[in-house]
N, C-alpha and C positions, 0 to 999 in steps of 0.2 A: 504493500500500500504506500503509497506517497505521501502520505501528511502522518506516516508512524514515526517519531522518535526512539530511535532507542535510548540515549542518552536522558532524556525528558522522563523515558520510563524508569531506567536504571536509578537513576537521582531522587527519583519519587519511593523506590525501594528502598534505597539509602534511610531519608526523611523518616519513612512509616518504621523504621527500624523493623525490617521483614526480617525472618531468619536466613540466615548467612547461606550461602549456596557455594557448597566444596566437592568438587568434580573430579580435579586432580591425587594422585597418591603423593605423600612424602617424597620428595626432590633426591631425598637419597637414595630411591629407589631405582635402578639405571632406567626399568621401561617407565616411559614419562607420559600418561596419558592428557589427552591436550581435547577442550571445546570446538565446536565448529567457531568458524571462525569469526561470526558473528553472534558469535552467545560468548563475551567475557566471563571470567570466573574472577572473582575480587574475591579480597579481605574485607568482610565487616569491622568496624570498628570495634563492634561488643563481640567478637570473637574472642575465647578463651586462649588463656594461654598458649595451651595444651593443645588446642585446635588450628594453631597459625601454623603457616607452611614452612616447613626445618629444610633450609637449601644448603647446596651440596658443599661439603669442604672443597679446599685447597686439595688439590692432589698434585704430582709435577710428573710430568714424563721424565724420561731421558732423551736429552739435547744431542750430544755427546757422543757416540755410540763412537768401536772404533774405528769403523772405516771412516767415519765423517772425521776422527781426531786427524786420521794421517793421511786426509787429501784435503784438508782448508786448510789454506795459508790465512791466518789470521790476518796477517799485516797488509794482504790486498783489501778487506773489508772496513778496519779501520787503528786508529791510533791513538796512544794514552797522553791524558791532559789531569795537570793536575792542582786544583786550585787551591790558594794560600788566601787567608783572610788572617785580618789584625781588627780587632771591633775593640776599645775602651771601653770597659765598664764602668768607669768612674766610679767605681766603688772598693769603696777601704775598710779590710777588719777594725774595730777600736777595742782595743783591749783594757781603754782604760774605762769607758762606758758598760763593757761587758761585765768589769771588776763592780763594778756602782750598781749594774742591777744585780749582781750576786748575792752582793753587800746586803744591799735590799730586800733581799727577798730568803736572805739568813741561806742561804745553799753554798755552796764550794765553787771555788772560781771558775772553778772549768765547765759547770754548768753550762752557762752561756755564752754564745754566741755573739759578737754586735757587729754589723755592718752599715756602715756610713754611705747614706748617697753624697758624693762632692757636691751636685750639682740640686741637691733640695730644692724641690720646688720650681726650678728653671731647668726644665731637663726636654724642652722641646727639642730644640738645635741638635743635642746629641741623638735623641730619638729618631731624630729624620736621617742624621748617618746611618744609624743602626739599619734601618730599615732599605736605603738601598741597597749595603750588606749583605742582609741578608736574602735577598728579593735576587740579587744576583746569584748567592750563593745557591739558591731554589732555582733557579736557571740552569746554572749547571748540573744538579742534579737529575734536572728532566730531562735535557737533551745528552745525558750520558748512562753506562750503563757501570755498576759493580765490576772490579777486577781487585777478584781476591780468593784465597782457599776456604776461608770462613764461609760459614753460613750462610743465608741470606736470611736471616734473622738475628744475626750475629752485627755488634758494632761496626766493626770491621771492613764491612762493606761500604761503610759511606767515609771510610777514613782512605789515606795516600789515592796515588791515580786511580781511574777513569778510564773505562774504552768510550772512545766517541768515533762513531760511526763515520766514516767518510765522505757520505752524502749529506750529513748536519756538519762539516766543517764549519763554510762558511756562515751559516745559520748561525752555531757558536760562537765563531769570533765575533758576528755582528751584534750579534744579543749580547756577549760581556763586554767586547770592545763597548758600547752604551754605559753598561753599567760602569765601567769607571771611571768613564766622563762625567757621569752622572754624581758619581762620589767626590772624584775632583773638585767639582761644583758645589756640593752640598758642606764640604769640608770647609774649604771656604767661607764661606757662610759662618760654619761655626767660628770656626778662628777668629772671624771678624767679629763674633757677637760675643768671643772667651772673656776678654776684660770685663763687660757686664753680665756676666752669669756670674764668674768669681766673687765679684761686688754685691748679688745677690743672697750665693750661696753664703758670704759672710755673714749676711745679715741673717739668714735663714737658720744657718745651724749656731749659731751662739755660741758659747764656749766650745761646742766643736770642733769648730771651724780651725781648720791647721794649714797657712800656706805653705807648709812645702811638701803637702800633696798633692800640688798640683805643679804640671810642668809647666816650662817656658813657652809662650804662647810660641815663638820660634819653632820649636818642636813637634805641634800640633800634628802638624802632617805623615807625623813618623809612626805617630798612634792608630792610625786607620789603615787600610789596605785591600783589596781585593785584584790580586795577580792570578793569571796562568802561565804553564810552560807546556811546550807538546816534545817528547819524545816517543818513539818506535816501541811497539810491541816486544820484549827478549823472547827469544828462542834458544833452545841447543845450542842452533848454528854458531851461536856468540862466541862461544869460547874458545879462545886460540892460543899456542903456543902453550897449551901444558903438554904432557906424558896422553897419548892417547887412550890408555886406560881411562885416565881420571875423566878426561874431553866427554869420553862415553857415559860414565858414572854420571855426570854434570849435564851431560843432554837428554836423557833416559827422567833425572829428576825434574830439569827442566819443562821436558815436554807436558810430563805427567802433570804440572804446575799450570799450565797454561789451556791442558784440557781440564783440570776442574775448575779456574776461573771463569774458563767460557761455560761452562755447565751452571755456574752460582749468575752470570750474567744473564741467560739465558732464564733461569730458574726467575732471576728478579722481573723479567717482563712479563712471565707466564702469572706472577704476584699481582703484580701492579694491575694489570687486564683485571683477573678476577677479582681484586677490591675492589675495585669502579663498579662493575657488571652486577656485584654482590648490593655495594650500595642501591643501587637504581632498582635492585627486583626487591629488596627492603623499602626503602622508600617508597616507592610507587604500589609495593604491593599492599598496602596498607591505605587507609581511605583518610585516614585521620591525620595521616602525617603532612606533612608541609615539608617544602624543600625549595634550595636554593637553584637560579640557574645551572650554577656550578657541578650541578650533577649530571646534566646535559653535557656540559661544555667539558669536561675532564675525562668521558665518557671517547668523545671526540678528537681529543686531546690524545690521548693511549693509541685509538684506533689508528690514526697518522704517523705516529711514532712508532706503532709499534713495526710497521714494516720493516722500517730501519732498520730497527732493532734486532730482527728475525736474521741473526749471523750465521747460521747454520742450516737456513732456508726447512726448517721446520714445517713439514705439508700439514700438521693441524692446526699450529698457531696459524699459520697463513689464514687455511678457511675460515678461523675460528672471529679472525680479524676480518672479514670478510662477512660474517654474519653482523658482528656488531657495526659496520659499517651500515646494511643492509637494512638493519632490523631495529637497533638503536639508536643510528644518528641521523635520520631525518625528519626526525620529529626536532619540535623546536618546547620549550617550557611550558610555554603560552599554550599549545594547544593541549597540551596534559595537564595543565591547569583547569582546563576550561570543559574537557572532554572526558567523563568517565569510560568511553569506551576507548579511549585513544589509552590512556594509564592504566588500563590492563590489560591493553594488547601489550602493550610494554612491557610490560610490569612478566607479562607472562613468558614474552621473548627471552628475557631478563634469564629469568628461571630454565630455559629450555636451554638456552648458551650456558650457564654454569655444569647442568647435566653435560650438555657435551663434554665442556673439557673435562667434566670429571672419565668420563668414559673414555676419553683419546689419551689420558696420563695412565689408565689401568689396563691398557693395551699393548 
């Protein structure tokens, strides 16, 4: 019929708080039963606990395997960059305040703690450093990928270099090249505003107050920073001019080095994907919840990148990215805002793409 709404109906269901209509089995079930495709199956809001849909964990294939270790040259796909930041906290332990509330409070000195903001109260200036900092520092993290033997739930992975793909070079240096113009500039700024923050800060912390915690406005510049460098991927091949035995010893561990980094790289997109994907079939599968553009656009964000990222030309990641392109990103906020049948087709896609990759990692 041409004047039915489905949405108008759906939303009216909503309203009347009708009982919840649950079609699908549990997500961690591999067979995934699915609605025609003009009958959504939603989350009520007054759904139980116990009755909301449990989606699939993380699982990770292997990237790796060994014939793909010993025919990629790593070094043709891409190369390690690795970024240096200097942020000032302007903040100082006091131990003679920490002695005072001890005192105070009748405990043992070592009880407490005290740490001094320098800039009390006037802490704009330094805030807006901070913030290209780290805004750049989040830059680099997206357009590169973990190289390391650790985990990928391990610190580790976001410490020393970076693999950044070859095809995001330039992309890279154009997006940090900005941000340290952008710091330059902001630096600036502060330096020029340091004399009257100090003067503020005086006034602010009172007996606090100690200038020679604070440097020479001269120096400013030396406190801040956000650097990269690029050098080449190591391999085996590097080693030269020892005893042949050990060259081998050294390349054997080597290699074996650089096939489980590219696995922990690999491992971290196959993450990243499915927390996005995770978010969105949470969010949207849910009627009550509210959400940020940003679940759209980060959604979008992965799918783009992850091509790049795909170093070992992985045939599920590939389709998997290839779905959420399909399935997830042309839709726009607004119409899943607007449309209950659009947010659980979504919503339902969502949950069909995490079964996959759960079923392409247990393969």
């Amino acid at each position: 019929m041409s004047d039915f709404d489905l949405d108008a109906m759906l939303r009216s269901i909503l309203n009347e708080e009708a009982p919840p209509i649950v079609t699908a089995p549990p997500a961690t079930v591999t067979t995934v039963v699915t609605p025609p495709k003009d009958v959504p199956v939603f989350k009520d809001s007054a759904l139980r606990e116990d009755d909301r849909i449990e989606l699939p964990p993380l699982v990770f294939p292997e990237f790796t395997s060994k014939d793909i270790a010993e025919t990629l040259d790593i070094r043709n796909y891409a190369t390690m960059v690795k970024l240096r930041t200097r942020k000032w906290a302007a903040s100082v332990k006091d131990k003679r305040l920490a002695q005072d509330v001890s005192r105070s409070e009748g405990a043992s000195k070592e009880a407490f703690r005290v740490y001094k903001s320098l800039f009390a109260g006037a802490e704009e200036r330094l805030k807006a450093v901070h913030k290209v900092i780290d805004a750049g520092r989040m830059e680099h993290y997206k357009r590169t990928m973990p190289w390391s033997t650790t985990g990928v739930d391990e610190s580790g992975r976001r410490d020393g270099p970076r693999l950044l793909p070859n095809v995001l070079f330039m992309e890279y240096v154009t997006d940090l090249g900005r941000a340290k113009q952008e710091l330059k500039g902001t630096v600036l700024e502060f330096r020029q505003a340091y004399p009257s923050m100090v003067e503020a800060a005086k006034r602010n912390l009172g007996t606090a107050f100690d200038e020679t915690q604070y440097p020479p406005e001269s120096m400013i510049e030396d406190y801040f920073a956000l650097d990269f460098d690029f050098s080449p991927i190591p391999t085996g091949v590097d080693f030269k001019g020892l005893p042949a035995q050990q060259v081998a010893q050294l390349k054997n561990r080597m290699d074996a080095n650089v096939r489980t980094c590219l696995e922990n790289a690999m491992k971290d997109v196959w993450q990243r994907l499915h927390t996005v994907v995770t978010h969105m079939a949470e969010r949207l599968g849910d009627n009550s919840k509210t959400f940020h553009d940003t679940l759209v656009s980060n959604v979008k964000e992965i799918a783009v990148l992850g091509h790049s990222f795909n170093a070992t030309n992985d045939v599920a990641l590939t389709r998997i990215l290839k779905r959420v392109e399909q399935e997830l990103c042309l839709v726009e906020p607004k119409e899943l805002r607007e449309s209950v049948l659009k947010r659980a087709t979504v919503a339902g896609s969502a949950r069909e793409i995490l079964a996959d990759m759960k079923r392409a990692a247990q393969r």
